[in-house]
N, CA, C and O atoms as a Tinker XYZ file with bonds, in Angstrom:
   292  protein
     1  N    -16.546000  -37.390000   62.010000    73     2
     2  CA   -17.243000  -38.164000   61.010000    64     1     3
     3  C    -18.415000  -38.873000   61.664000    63     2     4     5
     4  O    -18.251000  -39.363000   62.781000    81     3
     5  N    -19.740000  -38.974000   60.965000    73     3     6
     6  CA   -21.046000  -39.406000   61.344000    64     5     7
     7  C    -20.476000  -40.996000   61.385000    63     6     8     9
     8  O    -19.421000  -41.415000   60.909000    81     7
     9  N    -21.539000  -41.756000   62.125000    73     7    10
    10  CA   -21.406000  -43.238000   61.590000    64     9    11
    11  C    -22.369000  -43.536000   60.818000    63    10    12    13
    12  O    -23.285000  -42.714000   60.855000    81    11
    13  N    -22.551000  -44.628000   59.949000    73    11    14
    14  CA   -23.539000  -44.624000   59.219000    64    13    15
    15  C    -23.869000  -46.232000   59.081000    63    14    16    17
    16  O    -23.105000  -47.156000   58.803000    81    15
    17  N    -25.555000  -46.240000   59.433000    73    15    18
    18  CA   -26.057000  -47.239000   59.607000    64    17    19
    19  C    -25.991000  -48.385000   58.849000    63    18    20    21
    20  O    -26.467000  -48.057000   57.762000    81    19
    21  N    -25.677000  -49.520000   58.806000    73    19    22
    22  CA   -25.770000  -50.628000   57.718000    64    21    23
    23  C    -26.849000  -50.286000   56.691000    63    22    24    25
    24  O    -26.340000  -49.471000   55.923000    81    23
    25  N    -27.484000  -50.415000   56.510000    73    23    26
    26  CA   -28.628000  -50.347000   55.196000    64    25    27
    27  C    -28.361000  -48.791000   54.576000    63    26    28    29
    28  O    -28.648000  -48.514000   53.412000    81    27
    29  N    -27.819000  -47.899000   55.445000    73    27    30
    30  CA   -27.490000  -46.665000   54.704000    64    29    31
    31  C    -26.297000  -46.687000   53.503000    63    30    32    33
    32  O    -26.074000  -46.128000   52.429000    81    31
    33  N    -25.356000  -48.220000   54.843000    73    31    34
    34  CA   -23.826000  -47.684000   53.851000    64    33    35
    35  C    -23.610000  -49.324000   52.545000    63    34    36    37
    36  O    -22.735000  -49.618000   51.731000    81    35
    37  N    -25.269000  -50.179000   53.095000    73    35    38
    38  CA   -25.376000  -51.231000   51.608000    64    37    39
    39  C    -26.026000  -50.233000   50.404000    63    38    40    41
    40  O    -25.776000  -50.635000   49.268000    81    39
    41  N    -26.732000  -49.133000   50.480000    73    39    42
    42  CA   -27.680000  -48.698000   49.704000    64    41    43
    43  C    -26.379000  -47.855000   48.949000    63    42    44    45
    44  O    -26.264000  -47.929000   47.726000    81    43
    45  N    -25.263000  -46.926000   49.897000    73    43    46
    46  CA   -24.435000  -46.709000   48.990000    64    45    47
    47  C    -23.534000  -47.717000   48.375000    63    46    48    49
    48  O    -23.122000  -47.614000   47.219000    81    47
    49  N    -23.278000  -48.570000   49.076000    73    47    50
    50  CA   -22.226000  -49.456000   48.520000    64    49    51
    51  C    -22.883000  -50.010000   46.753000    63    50    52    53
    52  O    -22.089000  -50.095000   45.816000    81    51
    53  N    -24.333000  -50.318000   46.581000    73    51    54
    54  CA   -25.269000  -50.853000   45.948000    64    53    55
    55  C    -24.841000  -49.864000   44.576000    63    54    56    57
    56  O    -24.307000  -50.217000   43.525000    81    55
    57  N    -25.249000  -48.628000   44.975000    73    55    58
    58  CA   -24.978000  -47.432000   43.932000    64    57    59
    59  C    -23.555000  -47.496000   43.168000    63    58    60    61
    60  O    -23.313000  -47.565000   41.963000    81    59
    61  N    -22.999000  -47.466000   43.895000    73    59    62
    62  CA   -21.338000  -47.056000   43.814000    64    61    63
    63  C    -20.996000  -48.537000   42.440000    63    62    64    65
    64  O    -20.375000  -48.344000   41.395000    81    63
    65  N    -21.752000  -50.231000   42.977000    73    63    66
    66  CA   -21.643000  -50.984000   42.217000    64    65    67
    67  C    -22.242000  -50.891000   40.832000    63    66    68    69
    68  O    -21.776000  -51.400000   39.813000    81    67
    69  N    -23.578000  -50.012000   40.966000    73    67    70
    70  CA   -24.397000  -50.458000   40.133000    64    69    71
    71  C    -23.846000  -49.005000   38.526000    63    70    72    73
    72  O    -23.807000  -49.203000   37.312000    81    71
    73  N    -23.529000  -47.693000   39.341000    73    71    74
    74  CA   -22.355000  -46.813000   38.442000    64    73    75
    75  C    -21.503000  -47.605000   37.878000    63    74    76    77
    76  O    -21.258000  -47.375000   36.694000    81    75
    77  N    -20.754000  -48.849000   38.603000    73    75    78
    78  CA   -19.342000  -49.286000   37.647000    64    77    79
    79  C    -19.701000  -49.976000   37.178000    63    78    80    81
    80  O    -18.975000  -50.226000   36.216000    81    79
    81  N    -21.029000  -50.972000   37.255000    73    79    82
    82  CA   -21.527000  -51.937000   36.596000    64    81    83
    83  C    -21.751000  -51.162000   35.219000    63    82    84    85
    84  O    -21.190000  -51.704000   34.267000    81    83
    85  N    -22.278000  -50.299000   35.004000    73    83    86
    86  CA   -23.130000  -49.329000   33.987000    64    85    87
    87  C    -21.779000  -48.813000   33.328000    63    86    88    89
    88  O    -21.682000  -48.884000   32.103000    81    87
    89  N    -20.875000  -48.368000   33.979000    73    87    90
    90  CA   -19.158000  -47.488000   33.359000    64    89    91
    91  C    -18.858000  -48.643000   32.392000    63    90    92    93
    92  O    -18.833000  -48.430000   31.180000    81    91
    93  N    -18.601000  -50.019000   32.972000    73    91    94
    94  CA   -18.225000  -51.114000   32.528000    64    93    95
    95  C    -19.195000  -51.529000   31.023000    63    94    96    97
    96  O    -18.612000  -52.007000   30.050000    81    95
    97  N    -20.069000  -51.381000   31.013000    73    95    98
    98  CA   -20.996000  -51.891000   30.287000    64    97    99
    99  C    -20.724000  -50.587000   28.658000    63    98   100   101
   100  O    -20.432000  -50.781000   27.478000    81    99
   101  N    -21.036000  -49.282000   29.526000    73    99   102
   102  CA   -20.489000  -48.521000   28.415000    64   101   103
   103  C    -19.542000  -48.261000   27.604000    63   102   104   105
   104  O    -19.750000  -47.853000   26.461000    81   103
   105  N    -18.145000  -48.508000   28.200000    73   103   106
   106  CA   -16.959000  -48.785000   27.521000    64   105   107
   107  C    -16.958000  -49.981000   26.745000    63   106   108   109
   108  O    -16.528000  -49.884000   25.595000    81   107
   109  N    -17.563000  -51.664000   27.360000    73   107   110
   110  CA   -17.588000  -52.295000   26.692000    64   109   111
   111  C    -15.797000  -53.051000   27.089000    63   110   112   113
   112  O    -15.177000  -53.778000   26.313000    81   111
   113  N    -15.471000  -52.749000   28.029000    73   111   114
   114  CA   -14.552000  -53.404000   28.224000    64   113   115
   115  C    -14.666000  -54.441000   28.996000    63   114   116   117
   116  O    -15.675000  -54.792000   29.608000    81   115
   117  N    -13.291000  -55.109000   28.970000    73   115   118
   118  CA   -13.243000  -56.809000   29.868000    64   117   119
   119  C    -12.251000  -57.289000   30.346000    63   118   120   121
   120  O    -11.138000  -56.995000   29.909000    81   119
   121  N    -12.446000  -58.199000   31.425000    73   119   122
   122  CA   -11.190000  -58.229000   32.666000    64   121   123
   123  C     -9.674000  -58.578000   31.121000    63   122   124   125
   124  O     -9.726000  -58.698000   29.897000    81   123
   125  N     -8.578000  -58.610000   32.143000    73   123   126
   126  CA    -7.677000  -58.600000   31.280000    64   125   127
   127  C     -6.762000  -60.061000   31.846000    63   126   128   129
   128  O     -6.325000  -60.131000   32.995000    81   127
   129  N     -6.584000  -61.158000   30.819000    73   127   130
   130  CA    -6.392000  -62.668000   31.738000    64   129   131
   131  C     -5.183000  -62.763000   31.531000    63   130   132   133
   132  O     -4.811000  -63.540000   32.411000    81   131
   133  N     -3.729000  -62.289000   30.541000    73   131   134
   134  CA    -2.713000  -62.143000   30.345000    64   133   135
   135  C     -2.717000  -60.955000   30.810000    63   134   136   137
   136  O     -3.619000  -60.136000   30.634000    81   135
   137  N     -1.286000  -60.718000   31.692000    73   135   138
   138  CA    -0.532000  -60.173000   32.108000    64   137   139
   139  C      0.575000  -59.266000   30.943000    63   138   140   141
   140  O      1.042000  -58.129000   31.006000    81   139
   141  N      0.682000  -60.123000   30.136000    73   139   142
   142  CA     1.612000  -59.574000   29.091000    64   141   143
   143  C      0.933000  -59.207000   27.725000    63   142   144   145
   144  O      1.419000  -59.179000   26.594000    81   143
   145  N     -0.135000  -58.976000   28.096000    73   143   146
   146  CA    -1.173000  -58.172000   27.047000    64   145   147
   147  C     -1.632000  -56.980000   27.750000    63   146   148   149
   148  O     -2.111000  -56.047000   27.106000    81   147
   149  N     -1.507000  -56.929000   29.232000    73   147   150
   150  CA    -1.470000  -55.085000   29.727000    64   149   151
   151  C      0.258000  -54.980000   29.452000    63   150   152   153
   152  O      0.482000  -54.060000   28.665000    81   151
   153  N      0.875000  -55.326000   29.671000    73   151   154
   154  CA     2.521000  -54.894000   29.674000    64   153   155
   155  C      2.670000  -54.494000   28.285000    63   154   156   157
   156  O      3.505000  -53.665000   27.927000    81   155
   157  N      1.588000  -55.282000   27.239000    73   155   158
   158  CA     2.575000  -54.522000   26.271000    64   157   159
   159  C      2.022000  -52.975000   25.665000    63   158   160   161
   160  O      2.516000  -52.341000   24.732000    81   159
   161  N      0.680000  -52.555000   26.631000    73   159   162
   162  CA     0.069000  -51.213000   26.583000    64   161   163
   163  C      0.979000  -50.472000   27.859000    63   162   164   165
   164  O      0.414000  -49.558000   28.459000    81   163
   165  N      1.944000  -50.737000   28.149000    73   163   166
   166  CA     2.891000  -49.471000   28.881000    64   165   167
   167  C      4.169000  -49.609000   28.024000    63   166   168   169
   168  O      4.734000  -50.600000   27.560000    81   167
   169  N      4.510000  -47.921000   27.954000    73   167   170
   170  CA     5.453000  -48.215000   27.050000    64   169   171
   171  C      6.790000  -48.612000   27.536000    63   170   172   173
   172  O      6.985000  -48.104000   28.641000    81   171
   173  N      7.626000  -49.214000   27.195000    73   171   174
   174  CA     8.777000  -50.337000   27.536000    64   173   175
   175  C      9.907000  -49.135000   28.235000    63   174   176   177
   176  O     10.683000  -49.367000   29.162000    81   175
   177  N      9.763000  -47.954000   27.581000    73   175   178
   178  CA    11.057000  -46.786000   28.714000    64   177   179
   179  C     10.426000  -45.945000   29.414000    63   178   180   181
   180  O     10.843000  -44.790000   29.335000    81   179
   181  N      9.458000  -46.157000   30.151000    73   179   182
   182  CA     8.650000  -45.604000   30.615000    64   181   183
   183  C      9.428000  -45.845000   32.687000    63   182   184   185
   184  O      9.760000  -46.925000   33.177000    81   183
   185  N      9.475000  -44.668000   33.291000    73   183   186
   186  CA    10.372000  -45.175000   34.266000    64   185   187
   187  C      9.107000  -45.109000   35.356000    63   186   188   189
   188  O      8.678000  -44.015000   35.724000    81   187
   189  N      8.488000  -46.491000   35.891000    73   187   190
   190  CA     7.603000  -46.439000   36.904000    64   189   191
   191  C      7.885000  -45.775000   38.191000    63   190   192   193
   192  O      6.984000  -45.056000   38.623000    81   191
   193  N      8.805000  -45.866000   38.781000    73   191   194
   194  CA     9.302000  -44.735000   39.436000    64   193   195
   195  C      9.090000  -43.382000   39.520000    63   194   196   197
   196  O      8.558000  -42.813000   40.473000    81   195
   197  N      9.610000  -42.745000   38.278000    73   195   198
   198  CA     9.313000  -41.247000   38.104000    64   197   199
   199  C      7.529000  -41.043000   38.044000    63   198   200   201
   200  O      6.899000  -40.016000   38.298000    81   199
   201  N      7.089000  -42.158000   37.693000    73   199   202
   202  CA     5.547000  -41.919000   37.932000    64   201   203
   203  C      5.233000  -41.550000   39.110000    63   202   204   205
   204  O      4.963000  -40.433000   39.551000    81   203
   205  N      5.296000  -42.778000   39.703000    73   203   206
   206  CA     4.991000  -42.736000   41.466000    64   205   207
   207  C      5.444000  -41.335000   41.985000    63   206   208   209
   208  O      4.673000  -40.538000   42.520000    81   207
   209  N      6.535000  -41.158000   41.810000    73   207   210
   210  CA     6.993000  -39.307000   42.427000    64   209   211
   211  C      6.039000  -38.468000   41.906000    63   210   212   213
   212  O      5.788000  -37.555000   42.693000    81   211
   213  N      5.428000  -38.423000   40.913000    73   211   214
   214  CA     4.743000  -37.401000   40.142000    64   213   215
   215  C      3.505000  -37.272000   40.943000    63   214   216   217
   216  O      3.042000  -36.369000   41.640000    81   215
   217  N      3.032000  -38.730000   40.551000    73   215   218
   218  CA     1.892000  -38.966000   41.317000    64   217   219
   219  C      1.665000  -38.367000   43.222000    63   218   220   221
   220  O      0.910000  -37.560000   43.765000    81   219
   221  N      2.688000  -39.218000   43.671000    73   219   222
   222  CA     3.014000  -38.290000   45.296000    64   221   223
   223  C      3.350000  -36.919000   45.496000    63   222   224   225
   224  O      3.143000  -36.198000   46.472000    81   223
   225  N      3.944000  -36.666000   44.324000    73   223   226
   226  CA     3.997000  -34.828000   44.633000    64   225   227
   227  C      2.748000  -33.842000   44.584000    63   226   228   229
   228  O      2.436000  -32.815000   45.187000    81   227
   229  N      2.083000  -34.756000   43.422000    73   227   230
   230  CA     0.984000  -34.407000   43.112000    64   229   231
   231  C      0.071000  -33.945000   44.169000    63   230   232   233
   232  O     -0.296000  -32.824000   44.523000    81   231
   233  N     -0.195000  -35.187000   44.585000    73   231   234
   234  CA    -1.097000  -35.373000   45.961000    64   233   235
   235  C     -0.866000  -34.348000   46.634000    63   234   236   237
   236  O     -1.692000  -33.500000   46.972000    81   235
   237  N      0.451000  -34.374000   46.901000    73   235   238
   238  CA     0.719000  -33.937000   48.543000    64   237   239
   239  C      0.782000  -32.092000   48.330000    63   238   240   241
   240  O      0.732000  -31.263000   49.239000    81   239
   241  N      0.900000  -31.838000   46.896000    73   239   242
   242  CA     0.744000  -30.530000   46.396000    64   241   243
   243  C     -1.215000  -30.187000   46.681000    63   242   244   245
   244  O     -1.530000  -29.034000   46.974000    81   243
   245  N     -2.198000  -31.139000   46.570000    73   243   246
   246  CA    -3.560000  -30.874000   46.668000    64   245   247
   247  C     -3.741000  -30.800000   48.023000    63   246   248   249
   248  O     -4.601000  -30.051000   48.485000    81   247
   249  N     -2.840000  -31.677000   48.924000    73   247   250
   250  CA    -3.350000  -31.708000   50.324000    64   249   251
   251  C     -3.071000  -30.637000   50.961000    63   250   252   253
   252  O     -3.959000  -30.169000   51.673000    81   251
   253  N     -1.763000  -29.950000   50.886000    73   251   254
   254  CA    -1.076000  -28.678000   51.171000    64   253   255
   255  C     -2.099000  -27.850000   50.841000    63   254   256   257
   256  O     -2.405000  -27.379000   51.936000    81   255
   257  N     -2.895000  -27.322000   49.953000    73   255   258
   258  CA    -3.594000  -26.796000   49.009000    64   257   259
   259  C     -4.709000  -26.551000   49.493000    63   258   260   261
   260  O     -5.075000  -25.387000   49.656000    81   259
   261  N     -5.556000  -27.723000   49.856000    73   259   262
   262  CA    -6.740000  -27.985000   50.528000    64   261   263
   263  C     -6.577000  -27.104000   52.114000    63   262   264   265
   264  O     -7.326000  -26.292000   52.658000    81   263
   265  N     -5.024000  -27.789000   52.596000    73   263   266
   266  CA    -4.684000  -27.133000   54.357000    64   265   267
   267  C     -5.027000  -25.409000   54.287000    63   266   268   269
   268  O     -5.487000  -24.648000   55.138000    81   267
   269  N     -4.592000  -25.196000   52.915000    73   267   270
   270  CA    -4.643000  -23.589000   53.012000    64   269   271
   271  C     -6.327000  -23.213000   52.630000    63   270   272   273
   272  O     -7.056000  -22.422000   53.229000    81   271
   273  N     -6.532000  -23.742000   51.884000    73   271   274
   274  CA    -8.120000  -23.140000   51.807000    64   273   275
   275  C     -8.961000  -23.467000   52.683000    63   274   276   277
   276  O    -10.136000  -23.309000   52.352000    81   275
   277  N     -8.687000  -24.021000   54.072000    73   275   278
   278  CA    -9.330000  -24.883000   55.052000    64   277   279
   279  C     -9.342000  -23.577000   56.005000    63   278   280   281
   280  O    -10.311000  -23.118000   56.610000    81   279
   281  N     -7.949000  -23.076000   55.981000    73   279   282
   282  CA    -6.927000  -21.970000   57.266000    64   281   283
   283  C     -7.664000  -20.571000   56.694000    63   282   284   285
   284  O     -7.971000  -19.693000   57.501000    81   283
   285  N     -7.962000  -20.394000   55.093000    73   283   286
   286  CA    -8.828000  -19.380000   55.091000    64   285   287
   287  C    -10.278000  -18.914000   55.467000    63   286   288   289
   288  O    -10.697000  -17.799000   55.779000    81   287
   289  N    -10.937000  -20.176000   55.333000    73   287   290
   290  CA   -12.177000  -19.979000   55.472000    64   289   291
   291  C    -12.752000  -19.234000   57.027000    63   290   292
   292  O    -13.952000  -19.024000   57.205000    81   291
């Protein structure tokens, strides 16, 4: 991996803000100050757990994935 100069990696950092600034603006959404006004947008038998596995299998199914199209090239 290159290193990358300060003013290279504020100019991306700048971008990267100024995209979510703009994402944010388009949706029109806003921070969320209750806790139990996101809780009640997940649904109540919903097993967070079985997420997380899904989610990690997931992954680790793209990374495997990636290893092989890496070993072909």
């Amino acid at each position: 991996m290159s290193k990358v100069d300060a003013p290279e990696k504020d100019e991306v950092a700048q971008k990267a803000e100024d995209t979510l600034v703009r994402l944010i603006a388009e949706q029109g959404v806003t921070p969320i100050d209750d806790l139990d006004q996101l809780a009640a947008l997940w649904p109540a038998d919903d097993d967070p757990d079985a997420l997380m596995n899904f989610v990690l299998s997931e992954r680790q199914a793209r990374v495997e994935l990636n290893a092989e199209e890496q070993q072909s090239k």
